[in-house]
C-alpha positions as CSV (number, residue, x, y, z in Angstrom):
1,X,0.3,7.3,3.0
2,X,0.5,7.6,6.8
3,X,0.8,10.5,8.5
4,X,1.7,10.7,12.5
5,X,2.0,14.0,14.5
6,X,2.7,14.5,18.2
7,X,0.0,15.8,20.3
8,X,0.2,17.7,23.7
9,X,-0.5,14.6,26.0
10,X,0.3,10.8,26.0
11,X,-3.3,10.2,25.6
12,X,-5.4,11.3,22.9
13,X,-4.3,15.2,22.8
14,X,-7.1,18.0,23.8
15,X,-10.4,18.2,22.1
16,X,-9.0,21.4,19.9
17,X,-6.2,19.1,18.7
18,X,-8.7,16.6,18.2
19,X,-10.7,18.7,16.1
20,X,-7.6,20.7,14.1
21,X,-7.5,17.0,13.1
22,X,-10.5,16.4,12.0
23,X,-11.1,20.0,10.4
24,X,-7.7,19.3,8.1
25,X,-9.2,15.2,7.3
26,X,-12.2,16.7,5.8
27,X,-10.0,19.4,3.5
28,X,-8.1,16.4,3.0
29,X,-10.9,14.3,1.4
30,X,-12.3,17.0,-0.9
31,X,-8.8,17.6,-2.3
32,X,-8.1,14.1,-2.6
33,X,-11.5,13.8,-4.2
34,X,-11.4,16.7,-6.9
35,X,-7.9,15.6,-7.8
36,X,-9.0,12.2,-8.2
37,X,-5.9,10.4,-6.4
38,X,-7.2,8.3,-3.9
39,X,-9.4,8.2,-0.7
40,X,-8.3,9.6,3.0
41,X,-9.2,6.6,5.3
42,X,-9.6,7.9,8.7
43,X,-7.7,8.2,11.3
44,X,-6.4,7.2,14.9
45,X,-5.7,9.0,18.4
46,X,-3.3,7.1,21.2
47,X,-0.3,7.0,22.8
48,X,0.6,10.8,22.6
49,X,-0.2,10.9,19.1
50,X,-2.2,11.3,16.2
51,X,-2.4,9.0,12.7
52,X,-4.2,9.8,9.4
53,X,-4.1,7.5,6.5
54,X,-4.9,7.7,2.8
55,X,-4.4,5.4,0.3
56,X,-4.2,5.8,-4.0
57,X,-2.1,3.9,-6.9
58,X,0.4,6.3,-6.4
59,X,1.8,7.6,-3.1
60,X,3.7,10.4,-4.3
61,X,1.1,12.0,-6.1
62,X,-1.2,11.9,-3.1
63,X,0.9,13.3,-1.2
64,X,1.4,16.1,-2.9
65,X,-2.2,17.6,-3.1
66,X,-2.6,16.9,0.5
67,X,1.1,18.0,1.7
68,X,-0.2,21.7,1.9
69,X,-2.6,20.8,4.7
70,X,-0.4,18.2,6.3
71,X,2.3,21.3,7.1
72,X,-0.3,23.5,7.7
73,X,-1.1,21.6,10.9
74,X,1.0,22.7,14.2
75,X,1.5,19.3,16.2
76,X,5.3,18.8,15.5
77,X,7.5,16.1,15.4
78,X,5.4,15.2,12.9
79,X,6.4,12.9,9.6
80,X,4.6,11.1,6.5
81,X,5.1,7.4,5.7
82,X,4.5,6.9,1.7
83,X,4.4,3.3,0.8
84,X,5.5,2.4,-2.7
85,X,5.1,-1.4,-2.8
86,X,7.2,-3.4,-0.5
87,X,9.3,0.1,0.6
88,X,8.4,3.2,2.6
89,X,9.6,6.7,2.2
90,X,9.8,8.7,5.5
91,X,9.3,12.3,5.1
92,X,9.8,15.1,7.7
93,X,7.0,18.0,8.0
């Protein structure tokens, strides 16, 4: 699962969207942990724009214990990429 939001700026966004970032990656690994359905990865800041990825055997179910916290945050357009094999799902938040 890959999921990109929008920031302020072309660059990297501002430190407090930098750290709404971070704040919601380490929900994201302790719900990802305690429902044992995979591992959030890390993530990535460019280009106007920010990237978290997670990985598990199965995207959909990932996606749903960390969907509350992926709305939650406010950078909008923001969308989810969940890979199932050789396809990819785009979802909307």
């Amino acid at each position: 699962m890959i999921a990109h939001f929008r920031l302020a700026s072309d660059g990297f966004g501002d430190v407090d969207q930098r750290e709404r970032i971070y704040e919601a990656q380490q929900l994201m690994e302790a719900v990802t942990e305690e429902a044992g359905v995979g591992e959030v990865d890390g993530n990535e800041f460019g280009g106007g724009e920010a990237v978290v990825y997670a990985y598990g055997p199965d995207a959909d179910a990932l996606f749903k214990v960390l969907e509350p916290t992926l709305r939650s945050l406010p950078f909008r357009p923001a969308h989810v990429l969940l890979r199932h094999g050789d396809s990819e799902t785009r979802v909307d938040l």
